[in-house]
Structures are given as C-alpha cells and as structure tokens.
C-alpha positions as CSV (number, residue, x, y, z in Angstrom):
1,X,-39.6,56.5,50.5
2,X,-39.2,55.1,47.1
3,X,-42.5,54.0,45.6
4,X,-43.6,52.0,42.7
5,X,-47.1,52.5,40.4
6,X,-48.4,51.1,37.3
7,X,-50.0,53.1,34.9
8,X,-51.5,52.0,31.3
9,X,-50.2,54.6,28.7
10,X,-50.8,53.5,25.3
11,X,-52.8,50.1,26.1
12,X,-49.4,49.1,27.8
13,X,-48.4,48.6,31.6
14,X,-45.8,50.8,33.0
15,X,-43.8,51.2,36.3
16,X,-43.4,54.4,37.6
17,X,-40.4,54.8,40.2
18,X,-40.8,57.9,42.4
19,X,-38.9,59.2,45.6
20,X,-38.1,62.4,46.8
21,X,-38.2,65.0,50.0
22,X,-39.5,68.4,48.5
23,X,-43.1,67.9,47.4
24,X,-43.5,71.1,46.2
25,X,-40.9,71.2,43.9
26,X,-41.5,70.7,40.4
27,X,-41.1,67.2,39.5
28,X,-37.5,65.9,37.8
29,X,-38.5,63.2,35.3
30,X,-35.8,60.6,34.7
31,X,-35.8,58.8,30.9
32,X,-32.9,56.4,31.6
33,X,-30.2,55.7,28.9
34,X,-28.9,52.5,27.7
35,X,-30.2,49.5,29.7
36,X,-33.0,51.5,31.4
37,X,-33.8,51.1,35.7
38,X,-33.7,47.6,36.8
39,X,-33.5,49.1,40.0
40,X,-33.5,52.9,41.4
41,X,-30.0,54.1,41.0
42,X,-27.4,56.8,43.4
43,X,-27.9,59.3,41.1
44,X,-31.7,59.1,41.3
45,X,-31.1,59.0,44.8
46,X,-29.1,61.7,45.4
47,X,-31.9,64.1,43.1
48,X,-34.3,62.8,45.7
49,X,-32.9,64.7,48.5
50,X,-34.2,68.0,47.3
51,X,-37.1,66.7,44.1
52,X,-39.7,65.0,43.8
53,X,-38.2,62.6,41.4
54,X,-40.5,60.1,38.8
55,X,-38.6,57.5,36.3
56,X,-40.9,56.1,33.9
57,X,-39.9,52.9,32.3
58,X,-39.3,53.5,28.6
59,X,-40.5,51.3,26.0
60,X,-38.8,47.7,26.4
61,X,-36.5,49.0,29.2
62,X,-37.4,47.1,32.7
63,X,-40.9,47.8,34.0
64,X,-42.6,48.5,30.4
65,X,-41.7,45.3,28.0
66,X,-43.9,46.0,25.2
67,X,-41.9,47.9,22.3
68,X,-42.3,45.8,19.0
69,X,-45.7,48.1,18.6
70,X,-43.5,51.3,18.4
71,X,-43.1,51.5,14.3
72,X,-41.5,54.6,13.7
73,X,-39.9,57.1,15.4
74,X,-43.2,59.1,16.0
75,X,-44.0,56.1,18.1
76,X,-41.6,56.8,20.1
77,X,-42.5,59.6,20.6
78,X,-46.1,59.9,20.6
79,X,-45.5,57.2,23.6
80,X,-42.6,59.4,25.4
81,X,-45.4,62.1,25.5
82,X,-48.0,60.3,26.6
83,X,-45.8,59.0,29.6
84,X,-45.5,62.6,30.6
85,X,-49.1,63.1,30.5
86,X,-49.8,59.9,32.1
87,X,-48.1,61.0,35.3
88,X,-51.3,63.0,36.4
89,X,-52.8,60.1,37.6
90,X,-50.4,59.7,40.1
91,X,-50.9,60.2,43.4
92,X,-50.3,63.6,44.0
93,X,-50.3,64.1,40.3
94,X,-47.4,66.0,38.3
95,X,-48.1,69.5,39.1
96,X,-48.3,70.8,35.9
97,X,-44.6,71.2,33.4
98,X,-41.8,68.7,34.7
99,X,-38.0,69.2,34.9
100,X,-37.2,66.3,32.3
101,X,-33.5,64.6,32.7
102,X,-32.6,62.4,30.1
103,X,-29.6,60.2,29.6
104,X,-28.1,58.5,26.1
105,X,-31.4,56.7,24.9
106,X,-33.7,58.6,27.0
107,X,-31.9,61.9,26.1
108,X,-32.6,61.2,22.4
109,X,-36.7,60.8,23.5
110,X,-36.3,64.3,26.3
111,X,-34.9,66.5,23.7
112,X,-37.8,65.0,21.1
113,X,-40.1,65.9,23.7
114,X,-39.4,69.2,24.5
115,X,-39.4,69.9,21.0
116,X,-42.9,68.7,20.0
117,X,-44.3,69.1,23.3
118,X,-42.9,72.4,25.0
119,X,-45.6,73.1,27.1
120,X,-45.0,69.4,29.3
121,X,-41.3,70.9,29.5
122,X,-39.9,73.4,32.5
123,X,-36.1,72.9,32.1
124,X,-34.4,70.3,30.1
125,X,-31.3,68.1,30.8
126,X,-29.9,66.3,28.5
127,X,-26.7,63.7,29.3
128,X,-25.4,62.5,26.0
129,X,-27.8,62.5,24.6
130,X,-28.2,60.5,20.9
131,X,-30.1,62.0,18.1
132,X,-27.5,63.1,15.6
133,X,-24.6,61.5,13.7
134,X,-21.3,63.1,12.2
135,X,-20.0,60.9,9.6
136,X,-16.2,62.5,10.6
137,X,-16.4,61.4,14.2
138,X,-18.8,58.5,14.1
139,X,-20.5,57.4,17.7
140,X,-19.6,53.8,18.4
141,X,-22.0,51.6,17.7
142,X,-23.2,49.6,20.7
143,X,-25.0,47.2,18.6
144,X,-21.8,46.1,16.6
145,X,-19.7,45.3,20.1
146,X,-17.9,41.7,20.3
147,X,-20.6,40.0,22.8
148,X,-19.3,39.1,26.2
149,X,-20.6,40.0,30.0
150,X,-18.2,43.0,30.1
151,X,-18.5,44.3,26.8
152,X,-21.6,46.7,27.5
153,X,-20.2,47.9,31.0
154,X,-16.9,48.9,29.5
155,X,-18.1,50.6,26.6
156,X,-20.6,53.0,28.4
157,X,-18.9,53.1,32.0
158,X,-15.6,54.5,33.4
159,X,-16.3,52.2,36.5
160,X,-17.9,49.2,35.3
161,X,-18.5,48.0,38.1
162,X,-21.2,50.3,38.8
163,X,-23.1,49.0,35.9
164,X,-22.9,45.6,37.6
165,X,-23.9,46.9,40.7
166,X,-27.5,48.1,39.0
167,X,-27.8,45.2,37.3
168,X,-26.7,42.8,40.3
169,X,-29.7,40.1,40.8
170,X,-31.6,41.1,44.0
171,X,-32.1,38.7,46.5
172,X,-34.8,36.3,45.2
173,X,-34.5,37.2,41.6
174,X,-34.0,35.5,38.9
175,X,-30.9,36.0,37.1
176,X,-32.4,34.2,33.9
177,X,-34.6,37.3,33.5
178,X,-32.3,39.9,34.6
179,X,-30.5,38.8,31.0
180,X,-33.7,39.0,29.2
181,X,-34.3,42.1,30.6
182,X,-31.0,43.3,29.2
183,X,-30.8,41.8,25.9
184,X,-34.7,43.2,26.0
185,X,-33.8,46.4,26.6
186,X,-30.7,46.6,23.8
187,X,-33.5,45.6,21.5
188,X,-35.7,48.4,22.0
189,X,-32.5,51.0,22.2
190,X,-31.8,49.2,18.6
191,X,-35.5,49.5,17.5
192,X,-35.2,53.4,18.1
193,X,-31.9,54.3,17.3
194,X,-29.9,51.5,15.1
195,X,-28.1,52.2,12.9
196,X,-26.0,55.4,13.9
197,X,-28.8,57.4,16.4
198,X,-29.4,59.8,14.3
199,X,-33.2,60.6,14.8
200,X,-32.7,64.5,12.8
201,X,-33.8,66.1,16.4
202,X,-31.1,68.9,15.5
203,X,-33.7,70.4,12.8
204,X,-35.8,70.4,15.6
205,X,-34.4,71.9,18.7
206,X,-35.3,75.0,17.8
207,X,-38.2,74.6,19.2
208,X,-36.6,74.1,22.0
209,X,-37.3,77.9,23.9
210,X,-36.7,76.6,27.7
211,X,-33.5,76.4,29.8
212,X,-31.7,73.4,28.8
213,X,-27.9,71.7,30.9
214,X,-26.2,69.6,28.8
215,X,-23.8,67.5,30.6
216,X,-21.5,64.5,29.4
217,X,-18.5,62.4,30.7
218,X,-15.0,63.6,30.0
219,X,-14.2,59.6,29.3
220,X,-17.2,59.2,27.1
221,X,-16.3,56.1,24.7
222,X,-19.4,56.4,22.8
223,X,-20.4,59.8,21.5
224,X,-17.6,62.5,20.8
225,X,-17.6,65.6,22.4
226,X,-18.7,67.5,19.6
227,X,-22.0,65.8,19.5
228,X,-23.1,67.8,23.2
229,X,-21.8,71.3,21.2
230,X,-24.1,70.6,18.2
231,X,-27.2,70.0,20.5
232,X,-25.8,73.2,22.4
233,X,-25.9,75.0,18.8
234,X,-29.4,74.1,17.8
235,X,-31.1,74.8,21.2
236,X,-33.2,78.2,20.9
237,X,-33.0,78.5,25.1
238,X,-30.5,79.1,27.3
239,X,-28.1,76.4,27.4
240,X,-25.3,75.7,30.3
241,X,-22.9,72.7,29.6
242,X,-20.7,70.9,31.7
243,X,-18.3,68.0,31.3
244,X,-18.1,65.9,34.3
245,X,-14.1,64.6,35.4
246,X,-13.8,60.4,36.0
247,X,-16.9,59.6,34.1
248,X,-18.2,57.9,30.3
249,X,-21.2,57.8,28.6
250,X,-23.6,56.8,31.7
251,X,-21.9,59.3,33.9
252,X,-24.7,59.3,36.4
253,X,-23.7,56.1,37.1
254,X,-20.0,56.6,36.9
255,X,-20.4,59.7,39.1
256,X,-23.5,60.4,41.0
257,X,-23.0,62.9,43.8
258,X,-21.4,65.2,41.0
259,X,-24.2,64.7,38.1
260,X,-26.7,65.6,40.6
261,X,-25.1,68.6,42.2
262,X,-24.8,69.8,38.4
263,X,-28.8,69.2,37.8
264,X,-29.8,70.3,41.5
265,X,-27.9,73.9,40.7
266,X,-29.5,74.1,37.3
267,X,-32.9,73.6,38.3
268,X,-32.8,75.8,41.2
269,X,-31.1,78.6,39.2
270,X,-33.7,81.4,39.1
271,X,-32.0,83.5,37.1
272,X,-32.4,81.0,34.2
C-alpha cells in the first residue's frame, strides 16, 4: 500500500513516497529525473512488486519546494546525502545501505552520492544520468526549448503522453499549482545543472567501488549515447549497461515493465 511521510532534512519538509511487497529486501531508493513525482509512477510500481521502494522528493521537485538555499553544487549534495540518512526515521527504518535508482536529474545527484558517500550505497542505477558534457555531441538543453505545453513531454519522452498522464490534475487538484509545480521543478533542475550538466562527477566515479546498471533509452533526444559509455568508463565497480527499445530520456516512463525487469535482475544478481 503506497504510503506518504514527511521528514525535515536540512530544516526543510520532505515527502517520502514508499510501497512495496518484500520487506526484507534492501530498499530501492528512487531520485526522479526531470520534473520529479507529482504522483507515484508504473515504473515505481512495478519495482514495488518485489522492493521495498522509497522516492524522496528532491530539492524543488513536488513534495520538497525549498531549493533557492542550495548554493553550490555541494548543496546538493550535502542535501541528497542527508535524504538518504534521513530515511532511518522511517517507519521500519532503511535497513542499513540502499539500492539507489536515479534517473536524468536524480542520476546526476545518485552517481554524486555514491561517490562521496559509498557506504549509504549497495548497488547503483543510473538512467541517463547528467553530470558530464562533450562539447562534440552537446546534450540538448532543456532550458533553451521554445516554450509551449508539449515542448517538455516531446523532448524527454518517446510517448508523451505518458508524461501527461503523471502530470494529469487529480481529481480535486488544482491545475494552477500543478504548473507551478512544473515550472518549480525546471527551476531547481536549472539551479543544479544549467548550463550544459556538467557537474565533473566523471573525476569522481572512481570512487565508485559497487555494482553499478546503467540504462538509457534507444530514442533518447537529450543526452547522446556516448555520455552512458563515459560514466561506464570512469566507474571503478562492475558495471552492466543496457539500452532499452521504444523509449527517450525518461524511459521509465516511456517503458516501465521493461526498465524495471532490467533493475529487478540487477539487484537480485548475486553474482555481482
């Protein structure tokens, strides 16, 4: 049953999303990518049928508003961390290191973690993840797109209308705050990341010692393929990679069952 908690981590409220069937497990953290969780997603879903699985709200994304404090990029980091260690007081707590998923945004802040804070991290997933910049095959920017109500869900979907579909307003909501949500959350990506996304994490994913899956979408408009091989290059773990058919940048949205099947087999590979 999907539950929601608040926790403070860093003077700041944030929601916690959690579901899953197999207490025991180790828990799969979710960092969402662009646009964050306005509500719990298939993909997240589909984890839950074998993890526990806990999405924190990242910094400006829906369920944590407060950003403008993050200064630097050590902010953002200092806070990712902190999110991880906050978990404990759940109910239930975390159970000691977490399988961390991260997607585009939240990729960029998973991979920082598990370089600077190895010990919170199991296994690492990483789907497209930012944090490094080739002037020869640019990314695109997201921040530089023509404004309009389809330009986001084209540019980071194969099936935009899955984007929609998250960010559909529920029954009772209120559709002017869904927008500031959004427009809240591209700030916050922007705060982090503009101009090009490159954070330097490459210099530091050698630190990086534990099993990492690095996954993208065959379609991906914003970040070239190349970008997943030089994360794959600078790992000092084992890596596994996989490109997944009939999806873009957010592929979890874009294909669920299949993204999860590919984490679910990596996390409960024991010869890893």
């Amino acid at each position: 049953m999907l539950q929601e908690h608040t926790l403070e981590v860093g003077g700041h409220p944030v929601c916690i999303l959690e579901d899953g069937h197999n207490p025991a497990a180790p828990p799969a953290v979710f960092f969402a990518g662009i646009g964050g969780l306005p509500q719990w997603p298939p993909f997240l879903s589909e984890l839950a049928q074998t993890r526990r699985v806990i999405a924190p709200s990242l910094p400006g994304f829906p369920g944590a508003e407060h950003f403008r404090h993050l200064d630097s990029l050590l902010d953002w980091i200092v806070q990712a961390v902190e999110t991880l260690e906050a978990l404990d007081a759940l109910p239930g707590g975390s159970g000691g290191p977490v399988d961390l998923v991260g997607s585009s945004v939240g990729g960029a802040l998973a991979a920082e973690v598990a370089a600077l804070a190895g010990p919170l991290v199991r296994r690492l997933a990483l789907i497209a993840p930012f944090g490094c910049f080739d002037a020869n095959e640019p990314a695109a920017d997201i921040w530089a797109q023509v404004p309009g109500p389809d330009t986001i869900p084209n540019l980071v979907c194969e099936h935009p209308e899955r984007w929609q579909a998250l960010w559909e307003v529920p029954e009772g909501g209120d559709a002017l705050e869904w927008q500031v949500m959004q427009a809240r959350a591209q700030e916050a990506a922007a705060r982090l990341l503009f101009p090009f996304g490159d954070t330097g994490v490459l210099r530091r994913l050698h630190r990086v010692d534990c099993p990492t899956l690095l996954l993208r979408g065959a379609k991906d408009r914003v970040l070239p393929a190349s970008y997943n091989v030089r994360f794959a290059d600078a790992l000092a773990g084992p890596v596994r990679s996989a490109t997944i058919a009939d999806a873009g940048h957010l592929a979890e949205l874009d294909a669920p069952e299949a993204m999860a099947r590919e984490v679910h087999a990596f996390l409960a590979d024991q010869g890893l």
